[in-house]
C-alpha positions as CSV (number, residue, x, y, z in Angstrom):
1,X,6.5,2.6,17.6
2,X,5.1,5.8,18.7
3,X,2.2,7.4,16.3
4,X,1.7,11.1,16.3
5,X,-1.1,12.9,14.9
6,X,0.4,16.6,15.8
7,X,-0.1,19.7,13.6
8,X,3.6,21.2,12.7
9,X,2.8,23.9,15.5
10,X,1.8,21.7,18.6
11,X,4.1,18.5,18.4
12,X,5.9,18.5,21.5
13,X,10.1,18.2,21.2
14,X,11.1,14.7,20.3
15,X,15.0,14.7,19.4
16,X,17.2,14.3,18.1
17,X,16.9,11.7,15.5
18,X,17.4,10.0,12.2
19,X,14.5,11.3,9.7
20,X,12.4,10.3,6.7
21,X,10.2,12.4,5.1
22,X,7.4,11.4,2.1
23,X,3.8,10.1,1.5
24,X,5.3,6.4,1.0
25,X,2.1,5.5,-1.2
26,X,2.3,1.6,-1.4
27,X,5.5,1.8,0.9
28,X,7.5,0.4,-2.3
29,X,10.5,-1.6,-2.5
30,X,12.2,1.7,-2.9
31,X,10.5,3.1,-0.2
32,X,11.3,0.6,2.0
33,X,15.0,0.9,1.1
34,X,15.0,4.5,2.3
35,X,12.8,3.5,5.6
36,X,15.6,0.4,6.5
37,X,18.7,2.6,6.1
38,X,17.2,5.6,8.2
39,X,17.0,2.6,10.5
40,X,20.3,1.4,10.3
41,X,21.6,4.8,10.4
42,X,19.6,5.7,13.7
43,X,20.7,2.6,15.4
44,X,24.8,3.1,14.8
45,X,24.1,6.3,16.0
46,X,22.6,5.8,18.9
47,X,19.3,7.4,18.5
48,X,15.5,7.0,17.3
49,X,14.5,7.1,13.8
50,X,11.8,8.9,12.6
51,X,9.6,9.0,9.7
52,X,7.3,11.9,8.4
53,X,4.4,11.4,6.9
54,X,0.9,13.2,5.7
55,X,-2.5,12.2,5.9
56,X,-4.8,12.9,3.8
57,X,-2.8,13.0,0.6
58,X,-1.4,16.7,-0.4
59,X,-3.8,16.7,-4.0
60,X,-6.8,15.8,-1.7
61,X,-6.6,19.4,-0.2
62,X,-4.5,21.3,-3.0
63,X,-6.0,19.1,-6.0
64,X,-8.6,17.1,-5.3
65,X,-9.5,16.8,-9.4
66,X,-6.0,15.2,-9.8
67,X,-6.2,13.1,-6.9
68,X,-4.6,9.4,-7.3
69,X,-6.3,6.2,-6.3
70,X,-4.5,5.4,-3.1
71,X,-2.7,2.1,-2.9
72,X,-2.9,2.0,0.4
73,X,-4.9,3.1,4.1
74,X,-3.0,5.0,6.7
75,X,-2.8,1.5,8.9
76,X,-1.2,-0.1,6.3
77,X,1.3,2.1,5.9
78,X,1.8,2.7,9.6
79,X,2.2,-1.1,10.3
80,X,5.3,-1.6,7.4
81,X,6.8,1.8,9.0
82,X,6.6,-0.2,12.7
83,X,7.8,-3.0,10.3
84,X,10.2,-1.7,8.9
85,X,12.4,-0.9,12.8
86,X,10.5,2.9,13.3
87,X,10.7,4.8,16.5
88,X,8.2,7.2,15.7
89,X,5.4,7.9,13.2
90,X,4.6,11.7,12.8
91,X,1.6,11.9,10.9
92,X,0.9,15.9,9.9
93,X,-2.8,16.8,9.5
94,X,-2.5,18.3,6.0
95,X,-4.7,20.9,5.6
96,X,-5.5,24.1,3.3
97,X,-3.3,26.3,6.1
98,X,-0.3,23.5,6.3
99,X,-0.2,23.7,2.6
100,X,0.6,27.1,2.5
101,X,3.6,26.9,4.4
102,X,6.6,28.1,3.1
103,X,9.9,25.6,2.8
104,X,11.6,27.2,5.1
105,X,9.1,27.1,7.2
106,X,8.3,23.6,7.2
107,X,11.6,22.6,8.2
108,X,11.5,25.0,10.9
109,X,9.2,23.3,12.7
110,X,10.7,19.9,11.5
111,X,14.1,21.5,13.7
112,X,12.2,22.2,16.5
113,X,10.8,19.1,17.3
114,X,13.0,16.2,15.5
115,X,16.4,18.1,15.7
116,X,17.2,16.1,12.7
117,X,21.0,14.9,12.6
118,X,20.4,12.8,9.6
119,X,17.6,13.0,7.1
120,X,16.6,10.6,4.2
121,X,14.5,11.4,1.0
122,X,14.1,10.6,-2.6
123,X,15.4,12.7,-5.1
124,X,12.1,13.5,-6.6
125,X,10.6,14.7,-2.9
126,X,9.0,18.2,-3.4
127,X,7.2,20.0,-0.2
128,X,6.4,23.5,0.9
129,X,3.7,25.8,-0.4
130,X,3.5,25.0,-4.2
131,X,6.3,22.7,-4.0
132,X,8.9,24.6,-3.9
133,X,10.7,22.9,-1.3
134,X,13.6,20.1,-3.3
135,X,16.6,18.6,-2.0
136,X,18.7,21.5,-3.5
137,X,16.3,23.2,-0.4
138,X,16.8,20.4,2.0
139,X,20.5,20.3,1.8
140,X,21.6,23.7,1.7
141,X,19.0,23.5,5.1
142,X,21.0,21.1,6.1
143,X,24.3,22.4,5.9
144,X,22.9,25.7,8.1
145,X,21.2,23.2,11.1
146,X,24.0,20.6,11.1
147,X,21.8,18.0,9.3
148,X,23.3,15.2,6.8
149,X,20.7,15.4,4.1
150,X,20.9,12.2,1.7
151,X,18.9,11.9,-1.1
152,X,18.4,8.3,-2.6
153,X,17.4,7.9,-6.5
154,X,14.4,5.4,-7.2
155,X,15.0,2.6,-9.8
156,X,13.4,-0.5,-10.0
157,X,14.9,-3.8,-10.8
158,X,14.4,-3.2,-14.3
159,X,16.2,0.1,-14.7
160,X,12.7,2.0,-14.8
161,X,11.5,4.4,-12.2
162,X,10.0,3.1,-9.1
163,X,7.1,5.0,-8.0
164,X,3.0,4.8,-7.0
165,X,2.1,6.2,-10.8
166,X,4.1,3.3,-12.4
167,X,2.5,0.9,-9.7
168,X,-0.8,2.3,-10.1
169,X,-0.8,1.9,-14.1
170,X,0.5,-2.3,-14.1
171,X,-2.5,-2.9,-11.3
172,X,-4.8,-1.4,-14.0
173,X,-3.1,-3.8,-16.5
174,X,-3.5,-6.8,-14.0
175,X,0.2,-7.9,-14.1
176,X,0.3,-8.7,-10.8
177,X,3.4,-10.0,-10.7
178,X,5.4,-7.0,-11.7
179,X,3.1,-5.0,-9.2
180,X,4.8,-7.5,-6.4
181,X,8.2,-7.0,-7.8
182,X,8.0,-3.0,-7.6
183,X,5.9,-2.8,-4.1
184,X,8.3,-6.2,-3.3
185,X,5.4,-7.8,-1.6
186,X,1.9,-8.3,-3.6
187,X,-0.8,-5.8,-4.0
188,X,-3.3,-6.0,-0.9
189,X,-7.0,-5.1,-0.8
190,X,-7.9,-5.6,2.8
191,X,-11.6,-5.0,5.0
192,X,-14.7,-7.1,6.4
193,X,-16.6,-9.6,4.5
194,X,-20.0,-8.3,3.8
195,X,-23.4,-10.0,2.6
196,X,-23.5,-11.1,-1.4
197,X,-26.0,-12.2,-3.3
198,X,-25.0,-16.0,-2.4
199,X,-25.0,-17.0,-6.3
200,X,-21.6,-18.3,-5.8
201,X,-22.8,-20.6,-2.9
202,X,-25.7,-21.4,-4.3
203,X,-23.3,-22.9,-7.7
204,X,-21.5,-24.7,-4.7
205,X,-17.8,-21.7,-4.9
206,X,-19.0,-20.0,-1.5
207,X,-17.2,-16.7,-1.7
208,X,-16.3,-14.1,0.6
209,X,-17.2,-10.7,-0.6
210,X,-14.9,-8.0,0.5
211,X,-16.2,-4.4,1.2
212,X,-12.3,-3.5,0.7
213,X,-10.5,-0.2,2.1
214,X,-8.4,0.8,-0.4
215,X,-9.3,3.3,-3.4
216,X,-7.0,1.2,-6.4
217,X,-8.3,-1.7,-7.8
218,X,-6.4,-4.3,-9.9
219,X,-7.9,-4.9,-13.5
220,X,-11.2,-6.6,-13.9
221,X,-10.5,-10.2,-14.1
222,X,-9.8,-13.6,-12.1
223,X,-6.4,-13.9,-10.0
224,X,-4.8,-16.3,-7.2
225,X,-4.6,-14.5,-4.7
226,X,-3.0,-15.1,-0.8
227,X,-5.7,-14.9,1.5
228,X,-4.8,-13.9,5.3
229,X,-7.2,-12.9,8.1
230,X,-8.0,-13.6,12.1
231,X,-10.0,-16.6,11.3
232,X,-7.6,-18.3,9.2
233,X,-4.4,-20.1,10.8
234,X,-2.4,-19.4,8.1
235,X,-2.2,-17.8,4.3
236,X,-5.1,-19.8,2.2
237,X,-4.9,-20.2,-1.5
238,X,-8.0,-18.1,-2.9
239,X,-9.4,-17.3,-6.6
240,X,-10.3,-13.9,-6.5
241,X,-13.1,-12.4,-8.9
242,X,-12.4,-8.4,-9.6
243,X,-15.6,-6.7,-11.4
244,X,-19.2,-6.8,-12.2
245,X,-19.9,-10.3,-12.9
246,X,-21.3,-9.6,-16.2
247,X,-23.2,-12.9,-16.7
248,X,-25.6,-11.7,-14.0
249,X,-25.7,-8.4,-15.7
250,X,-23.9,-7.1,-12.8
251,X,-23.9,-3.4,-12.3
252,X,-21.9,-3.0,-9.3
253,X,-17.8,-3.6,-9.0
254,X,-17.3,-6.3,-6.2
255,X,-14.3,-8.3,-4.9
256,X,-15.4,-12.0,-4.3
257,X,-12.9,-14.6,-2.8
258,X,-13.4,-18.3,-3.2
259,X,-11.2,-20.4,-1.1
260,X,-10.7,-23.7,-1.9
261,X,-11.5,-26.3,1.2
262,X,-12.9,-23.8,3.5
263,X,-16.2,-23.8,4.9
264,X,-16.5,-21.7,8.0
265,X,-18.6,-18.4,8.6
266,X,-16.3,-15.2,7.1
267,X,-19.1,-12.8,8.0
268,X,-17.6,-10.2,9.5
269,X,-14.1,-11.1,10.0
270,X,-11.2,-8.5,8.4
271,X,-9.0,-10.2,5.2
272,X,-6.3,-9.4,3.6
273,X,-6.2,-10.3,-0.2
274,X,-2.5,-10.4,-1.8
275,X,-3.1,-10.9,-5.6
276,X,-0.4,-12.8,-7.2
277,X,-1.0,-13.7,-10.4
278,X,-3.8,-13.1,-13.2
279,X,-5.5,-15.9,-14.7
280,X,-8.1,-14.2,-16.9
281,X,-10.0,-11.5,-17.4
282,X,-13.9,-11.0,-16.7
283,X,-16.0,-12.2,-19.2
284,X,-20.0,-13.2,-19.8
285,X,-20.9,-16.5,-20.3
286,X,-24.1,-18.0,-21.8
287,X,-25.0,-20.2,-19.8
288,X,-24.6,-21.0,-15.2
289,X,-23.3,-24.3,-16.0
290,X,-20.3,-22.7,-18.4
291,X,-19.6,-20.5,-15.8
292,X,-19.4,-23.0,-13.0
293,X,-17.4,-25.4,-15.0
294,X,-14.7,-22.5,-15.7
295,X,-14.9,-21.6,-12.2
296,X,-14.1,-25.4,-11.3
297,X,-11.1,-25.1,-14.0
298,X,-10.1,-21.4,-12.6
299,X,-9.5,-23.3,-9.3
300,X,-7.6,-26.3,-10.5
301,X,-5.4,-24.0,-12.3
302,X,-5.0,-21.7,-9.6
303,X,-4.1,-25.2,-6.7
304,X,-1.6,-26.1,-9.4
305,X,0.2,-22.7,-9.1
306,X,0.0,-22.1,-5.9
307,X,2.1,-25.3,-5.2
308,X,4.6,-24.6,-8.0
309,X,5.1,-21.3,-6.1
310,X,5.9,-22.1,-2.4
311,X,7.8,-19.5,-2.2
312,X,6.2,-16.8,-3.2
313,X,3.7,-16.7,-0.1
314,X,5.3,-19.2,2.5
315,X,3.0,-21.6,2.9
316,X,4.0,-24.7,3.7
């Protein structure tokens, strides 16, 4: 897959193609829908498909004070888009000029480089200066260029709308697995394992603390969670502490993985955390030897899960 990073004005010609346009926050199960059929679309047509994107987020330049917590980094996103059967990544620049373009002339410069034949988007999609730009826009565009403009409603499984908000809300909940069921793969905090204060080693559950990428966090609280990283041959089982571990009158939020059977070095190396399931939320306890001995039943409960649920992160 081919990643630009072109302002509108100086992309150089590219089409035509099949195109998707939208922020894909989380890439969804929704979003991926749209993502697969511009795919499937491009290939019985015989061309590249294309998918639009913006980075930063619009409200960082146009709203910062109503900014959301992201749900995911640009990589992420950019490896389920080369997942997902992508020719081509176009990643805008959005800036304070960008935003002031008009619909019309947005898609302007979307015809001049993609020569869109096809274009995918959710019904909700809003772009243009003040977001005036909707598909009533996008299809009457369409009709004048020769484009087949499809807009595709959002629903989850449940009937509900599918989006990042509704995403955003259960993580702060902790019901992981009805995050996993609207993303349709779990939530994932990814980045290097950094230096901790070692009390968890030092109560003999070694944990790898996680100076993590993303800006959402999952509720405080204890989870299983799929561990996956270079120095791991495959997914691990971990018990993932979210929070401020307040029996150490903690005052700093930290992500702290202990995984069961491992013992090598993690300094340094890059995980990826999938949570899966909540076990309990953060609390104090009185004593070190109550916590340890609820972290020792934390992990039993977690092993016994984890191998009622093979399926759920293909470990074998």
């Amino acid at each position: 897959m081919q990643v630009w990073h072109h302002p509108l004005e100086a992309a150089p010609k590219f089409g035509p193609t099949v195109v998707t346009l939208g922020i894909f926050d989380g890439v969804h199960a929704g979003h991926k829908a749209i993502l697969e059929l511009a795919c499937d679309h491009a290939k019985h047509r015989g061309l590249p498909a294309a998918v639009v994107t913006f980075d930063p987020h619009p409200s960082v330049v146009v709203a910062p004070q109503h900014k959301p917590k992201f749900l995911m980094t640009l990589a992420q996103r950019l490896a389920v888009f080369e997942k997902t059967g992508m020719d081509l990544a176009w990643v805008i620049p959005f800036s304070r000029a960008f935003s002031e373009l008009s619909p019309e002339e947005f898609l302007a410069g979307l015809q001049r480089v993609l020569e869109p034949v096809e274009l995918h988007v959710g019904t909700g999609f809003h772009f243009g200066h003040q977001r005036k730009g909707n598909l009533d826009v996008l299809k009457a565009w369409g009709s004048a260029v020769g484009c087949e403009v499809r807009g595709h409603a959002l629903k989850a499984a449940d009937g509900g709308i599918l989006s990042s908000t509704r995403i955003r809300e259960a993580l702060e909940r902790g019901a992981a697995e009805e995050v996993e069921t609207l993303l349709g793969h779990p939530f994932v905090l990814s980045g290097i394992v950094v230096e901790g204060d070692r009390r968890g080693r030092h109560m003999g559950f070694p944990t790898a603390n996680l100076a993590w990428e993303q800006e959402q966090l999952p509720a405080n609280g204890v989870y299983i969670t799929e561990v996956r990283g270079s120095h791991l041959q495959q997914a691990r089982l971990g018990v993932t502490n979210v929070g401020e571990k307040p029996t150490f009158e903690g005052l700093k939020l930290t992500v702290e993985t202990f995984i069961p059977g491992f013992e090598a070095d993690l300094y340094g190396a890059h995980l990826e955390v999938g949570f899966l399931h909540r076990l309990r939320t953060e609390r104090r306890f009185s004593s070190m030897d109550g916590l340890r001995a609820q972290i020792a039943e934390d992990v039993i409960q977690a092993q016994a899960w984890w191998e009622d649920h093979p399926r759920k992160h293909g470990h074998t």
